[in-house]
Each structure stands twice: as structure tokens, then as C-alpha cells.
N, C-alpha and C positions, 0 to 999 in steps of 0.2 A: 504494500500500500504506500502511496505518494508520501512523503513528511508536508505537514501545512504548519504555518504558526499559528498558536494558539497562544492567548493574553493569561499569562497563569501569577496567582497570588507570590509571593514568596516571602512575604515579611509583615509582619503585625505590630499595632502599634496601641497604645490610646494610655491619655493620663485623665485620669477621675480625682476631679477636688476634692483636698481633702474637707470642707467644711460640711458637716452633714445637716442639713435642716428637715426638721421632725414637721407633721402634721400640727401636732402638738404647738408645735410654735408659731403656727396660724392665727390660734384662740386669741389675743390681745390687738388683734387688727380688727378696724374699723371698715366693713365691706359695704359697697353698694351695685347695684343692677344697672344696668347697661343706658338707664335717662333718671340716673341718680337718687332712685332710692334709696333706703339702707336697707336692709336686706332682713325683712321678716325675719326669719331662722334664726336661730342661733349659730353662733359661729362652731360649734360642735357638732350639729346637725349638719351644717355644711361641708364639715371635714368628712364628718363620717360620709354623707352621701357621694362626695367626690371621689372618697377613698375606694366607695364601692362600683363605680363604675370605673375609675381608671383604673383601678390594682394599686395607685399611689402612696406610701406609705411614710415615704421620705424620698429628699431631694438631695442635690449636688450642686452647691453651689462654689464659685470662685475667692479667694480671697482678695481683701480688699484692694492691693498693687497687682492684679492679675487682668489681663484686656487678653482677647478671644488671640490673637497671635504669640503672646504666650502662650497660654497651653498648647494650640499648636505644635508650636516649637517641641515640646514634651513631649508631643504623642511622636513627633515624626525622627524625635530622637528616641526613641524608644523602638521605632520600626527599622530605625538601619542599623541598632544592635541586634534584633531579632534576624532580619534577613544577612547580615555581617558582612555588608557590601561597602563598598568605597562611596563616600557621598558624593564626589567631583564626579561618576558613575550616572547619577543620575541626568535624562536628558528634560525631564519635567516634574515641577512641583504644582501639583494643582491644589488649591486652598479652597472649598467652599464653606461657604459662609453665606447669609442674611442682612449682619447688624457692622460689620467690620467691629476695628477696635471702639467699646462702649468704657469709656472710663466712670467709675464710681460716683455718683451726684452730677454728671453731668451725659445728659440723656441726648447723645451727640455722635451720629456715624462717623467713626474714621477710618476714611479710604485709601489715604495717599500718604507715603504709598502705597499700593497693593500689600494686603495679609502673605502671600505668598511671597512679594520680595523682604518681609519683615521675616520669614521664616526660613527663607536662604540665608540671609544675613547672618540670622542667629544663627545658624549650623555653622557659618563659616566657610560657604561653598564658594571658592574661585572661579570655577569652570564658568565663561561667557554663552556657553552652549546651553547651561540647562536655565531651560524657558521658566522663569514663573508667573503665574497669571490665576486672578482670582475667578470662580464660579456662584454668582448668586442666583439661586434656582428653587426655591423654598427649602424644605425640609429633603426632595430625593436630592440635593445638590452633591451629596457624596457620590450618592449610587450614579449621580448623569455625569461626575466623574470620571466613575471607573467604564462609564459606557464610550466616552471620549477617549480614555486612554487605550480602549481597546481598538476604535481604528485608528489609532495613532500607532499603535504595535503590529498591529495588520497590516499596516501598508510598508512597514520593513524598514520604515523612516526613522524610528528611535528602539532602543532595545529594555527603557527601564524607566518605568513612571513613577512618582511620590503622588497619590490621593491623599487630601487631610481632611475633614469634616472637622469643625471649631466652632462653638457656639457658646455666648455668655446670655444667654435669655435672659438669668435673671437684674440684670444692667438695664431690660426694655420692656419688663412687663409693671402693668400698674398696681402700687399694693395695695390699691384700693377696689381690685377688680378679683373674684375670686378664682379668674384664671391661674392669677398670679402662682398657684399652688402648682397647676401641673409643670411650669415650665423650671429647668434646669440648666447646669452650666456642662458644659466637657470637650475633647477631643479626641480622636480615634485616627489614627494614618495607614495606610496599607499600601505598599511595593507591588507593582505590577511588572514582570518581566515577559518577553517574546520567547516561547519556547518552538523549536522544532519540533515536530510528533507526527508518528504515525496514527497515531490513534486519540480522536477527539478528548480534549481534557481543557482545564480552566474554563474561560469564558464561550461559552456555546451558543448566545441568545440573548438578545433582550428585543424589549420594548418600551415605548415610551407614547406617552400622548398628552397635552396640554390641552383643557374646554375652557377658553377666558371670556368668550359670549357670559354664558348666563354663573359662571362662576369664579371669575378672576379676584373677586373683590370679598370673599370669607375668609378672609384674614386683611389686617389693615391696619393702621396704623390713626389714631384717635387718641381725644386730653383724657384724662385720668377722669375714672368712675363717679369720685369724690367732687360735689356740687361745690366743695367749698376752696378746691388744689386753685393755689395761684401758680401762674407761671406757662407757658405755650408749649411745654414738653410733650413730644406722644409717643405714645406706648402704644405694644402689641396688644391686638381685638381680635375678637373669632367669632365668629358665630356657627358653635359648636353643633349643634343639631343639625345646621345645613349639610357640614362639611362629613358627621356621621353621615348621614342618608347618601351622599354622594359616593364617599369612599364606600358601602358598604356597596354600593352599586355598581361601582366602577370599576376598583382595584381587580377583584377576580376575573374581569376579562384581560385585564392588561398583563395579567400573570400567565392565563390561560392560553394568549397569542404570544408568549413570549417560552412558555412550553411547547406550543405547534411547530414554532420555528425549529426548535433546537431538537424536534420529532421524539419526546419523551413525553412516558404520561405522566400525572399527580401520583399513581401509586409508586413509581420508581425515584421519587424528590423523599431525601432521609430527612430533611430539615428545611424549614421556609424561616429566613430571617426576615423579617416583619419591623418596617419601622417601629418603635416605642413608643407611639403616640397615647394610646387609651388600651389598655386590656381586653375590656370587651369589647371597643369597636375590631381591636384587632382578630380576637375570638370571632366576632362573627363574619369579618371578611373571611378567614379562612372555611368556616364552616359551607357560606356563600360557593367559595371557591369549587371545596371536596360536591356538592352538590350540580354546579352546573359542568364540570369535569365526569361528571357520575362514578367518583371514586369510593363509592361508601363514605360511613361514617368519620366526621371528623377527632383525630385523636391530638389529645394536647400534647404530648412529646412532641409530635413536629416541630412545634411553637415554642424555641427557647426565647424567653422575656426576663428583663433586666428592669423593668420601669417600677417595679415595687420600691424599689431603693435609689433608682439613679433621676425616675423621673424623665421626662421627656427634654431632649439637650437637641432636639431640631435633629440637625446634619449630624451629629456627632453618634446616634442612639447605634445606627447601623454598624459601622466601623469599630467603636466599642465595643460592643455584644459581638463583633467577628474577633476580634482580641482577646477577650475572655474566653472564648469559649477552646481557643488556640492554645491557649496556656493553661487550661485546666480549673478555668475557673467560675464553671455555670455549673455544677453539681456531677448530672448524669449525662450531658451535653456533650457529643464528641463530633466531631468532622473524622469518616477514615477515608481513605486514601479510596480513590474510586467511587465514591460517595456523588450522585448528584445532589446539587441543593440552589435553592430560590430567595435572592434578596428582593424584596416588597418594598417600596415606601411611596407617599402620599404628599405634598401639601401644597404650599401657596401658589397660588398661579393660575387656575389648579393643575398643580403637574403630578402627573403620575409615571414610574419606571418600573420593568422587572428585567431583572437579571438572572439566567440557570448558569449555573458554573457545574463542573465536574472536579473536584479535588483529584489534585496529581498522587 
């Protein structure tokens, strides 16, 4: 059989803050509803209830001198000791990101430079060849990443990419709005190399689709909850139920033609990693999925989930939970070797991607 190149993982990365924030430490804030109410409930009912739809339990947030190209820096240093490759080696660092650098009290995108040339800098990369350039794409921005590095590997043009997924949410969400609980800070990086092979392995397929007609605008940027916040600052909005109904409707097709392509079924995928947005929304896309694929019943081992404790960190949920799960650290969770498996994710724009890879 011919040899092709195939786009295959080879290095894992992601740093998780250390600050951990409890549910718990919701209760002394002051919430109100979306045209400034304050919010019926009790702030303990609201925990609990939120708890019980996301799986949320606790978050990850950044420390105070940390902006999202730090951590960065950490996850992708972290990935070229795991792959043990020369950093001057690499021909791309892609960085996606949302919010750029957010620095602490002051509620202000920094772009310029690019996140990804603040993340060569920090490695210390000499090489004028390796390209850095930033990807803001919502929440798949890692995963359309790795889908860019993969024709950038295919076409024989570079032989070894850096994906970073970096998000500081909690720098842009309002804490006055009881979103403020699901979002999260972290980074996650992962090495892409060109491999020869005779036989199909790494990146096998994706898809991708963007619907900005009728839903470009369920996520947004809007003043703080609180009737009484001075100042012109805006924070991340959702409007949560919309964005359910659509991902729950959507995602499993985009998975489904991203399985046709790569000519495997649902029962042959050992693992679907699933952005970390909501627990159960994610629960039921995949249930969605095993049903219009007609694979039988859906089984939760497919579905390793990290958001109990990390919380939802945008770009970064993906690439983190592939790090952990690398290094032995999601319980029963393993990647082996020949294993097909399915990255999912969902958001702003509204964009959606799916990835089958094949472990080497």
C-alpha cells in the first residue's frame, strides 16, 4: 500500500491554575437576571441548580499577575517537554483565543501583539520561519486549529505545528450575572507532526460549519447584570437555552459527516472528547448522536468530562482533557494505540467542528 501523510498528535501539553474556586464561594454575591433584576432565588438554590445541570462543582481560575498568554506559554512549554523536540523545530504556533491578554480590573482586549508572538517570545524561539499567528473562533478555536494544521501538514509544506487553546474567562465574565459560575480560566497545547504511513492513523476527518443568519449573536458581549455597575465595561452574555437547543440539534450531524468522511461508524469511536461546556447538554448531544447514527444505546464511558472541577475555560476544555487523559490523569480514561476517537466542540459564531483521529 502507497505511504500518505497523515497529521498525527505527538506531544501534550496544558497548565491548570492553581486557584481553585468552590460553588461555595458564589453565596456572598449579589446576582441579577438579564434586565436587572435581582434574582428571586436564593443564591444557594442557584448554585445548586446550576450545579445540577452543568456537573459544575468548582472552577479554575488564574492568579492575579496571570493574562491568557501566560498560561499559554505553560501549556506549550509543557508540550515540547512531553513531545522532546527542539523548539526552533517548530514551523507554527497557533494560539486560539476569544479575549486576548485581559488584565485584572481592567476589562480591556489585548491584541498586539498577537498571543502567539507573546508565546514564541517566551519560549525563546529564534527561528524566523516559525509563523505565529493568533485564531479567534469561539470556543472550537483549538479544535479549527488542529483542523488548519492538518492541511498545512498535508500539503508537505511544514512538518510540525504548536496548537495552544488559552482562555482567562474569568477577567470577562460579569459577577453580577450568574453565568459568571460556569466560566473558567486554563491552557492546553498539542504538537502536530507529518507522518508517512501506510496505513490510515492521526487525523482522518473533520468537519466544520458556521449558521450566523439566525444565530451568530448567542453569545455577546453586554454592561454588567447589576442596574446599579458604573462604568462602560462589557462582559461575556449567553443566552443559554438558545445555544442548548441548537447545539443539541446540530452538533451530532457535524460529528456524524465528519464520521462518513473518515468511513467509520459510532460503534468503532473508543472515546468522543466533547467540549466542556454543560454536562448535560453534552450528555444529550451525544445520546442525540448514538440515536440518529442508530448505534444503540448511549454509554457514559465514551464521554470523559473534566468540567466538574475545571469548569468551562472556552478553547482550552479540549486540549486539557486530551493532556490529562495522556498522562494518566482522568481515572479509567485511556487512549491505546489504534484506538479511533472524536473531538466535538461548539460555540460562538455559531461554529461548530468535528475531528476522528486514529491514535498511532
Amino acid at each position: 500500500m502507497e505511504k500518505k501523510l497523515y497529521s498525527v498528535i505527538t506531544g501534550t501539553g496544558s497548565y491548570v491554575p492553581a486557584k481553585r474556586v468552590l460553588n461555595s464561594d458564589f453565596l456572598d454575591k449579589t446576582l441579577f437576571d438579564a434586565i436587572g433584576q435581582k434574582l428571586i432565588k436564593s443564591n444557594q438554590e442557584t448554585i445548586d441548580k446550576l450545579a445540577e445541570i452543568t456537573g459544575i462543582r468548582e472552577r479554575r481560575h488564574v492568579t492575579d499577575d496571570q493574562v491568557a498568554s501566560d498560561i499559554a506559554y505553560l501549556a506549550a512549554d509543557d508540550a515540547l517537554k512531553s513531545a522532546a523536540i527542539d523548539k526552533e523545530s517548530l514551523d507554527y504556533i497557533v494560539v486560539a483565543h476569544n479575549f486576548g491578554d485581559v488584565c485584572l480590573g481592567n476589562v480591556r482586549s489585548d491584541f498586539v501583539p498577537s498571543l502567539a508572538a507573546r508565546v514564541k517570545h517566551k519560549l525563546g524561539i529564534v527561528n524566523p520561519k516559525t509563523i505565529a499567528y493568533d485564531l479567534p473562533f469561539g470556543c472550537p478555536g483549538w479544535l479549527q486549529g488542529i483542523i488548519q494544521a492538518d492541511y498545512y501538514l498535508k500539503s508537505g509544506d511544514c512538518k510540525r505545528i504548536m496548537v495552544i487553546g488559552a482562555e482567562t474567562l474569568s477577567r470577562i465574565s460579569d459577577p453580577h450575572d450568574r453565568d459568571s459560575m460556569i466560566y473558567a480560566d486554563g491552557a492546553g497545547a498539542t504538537i502536530l507532526e507529518a507522518v508517512n504511513s501506510d496505513k490510515p492513523l492521526g487525523i482522518l476527518s473533520h468537519a466544520v460549519r458556521s449558521d450566523t443568519i439566525d444565530h451568530a449573536y448567542m453569545l455577546w458581549m453586554g454592561k454588567s447584570c447589576d442596574p446599579q455597575h458604573q462604568g462602560d465595561e462589557l462582559y461575556l452574555k449567553m443566552d443559554g437555552h438558545k445555544l442548548y437547543e441548537y447545539a443539541l440539534k446540530t452538533v451530532p450531524l457535524v460529528v456524524k459527516e465528519s464520521l462518513e468522511k473518515a468511513g467509520l461508524p459510532l460503534a468503532e469511536i473508543k472515546k468522543v472528547l466533547i467540549h466542556q461546556a454543560n454536562e448535560k447538554m453534552d450528555e444529550a448531544i451525544l445520546k442525540r448522536l448514538f440515536k440518529i447514527c442508530a448505534a444503540g444505546e448511549f454509554k457514559s464511558e465514551i464521554m470523559p468530562m473534566s468540567i466538574s472541577w475545571l469548569g468551562n475555560s472556552s478553547v482550552a476544555t479540549l486540549p486539557t482533557l486530551l493532556d490529562l487523559i495522556q498522562k494518566g490523569k482522568m481515572n479509567d480514561h485511556k487512549l491505546e494505540s489504534g484506538s479511533a476517537i472524536v473531538f466535538a466542540s461548539v460555540g460562538a459564531g455559531m461554529n461548530i467542528n468535528s475531528v476522528v483521529y486514529r491514535m498511532p
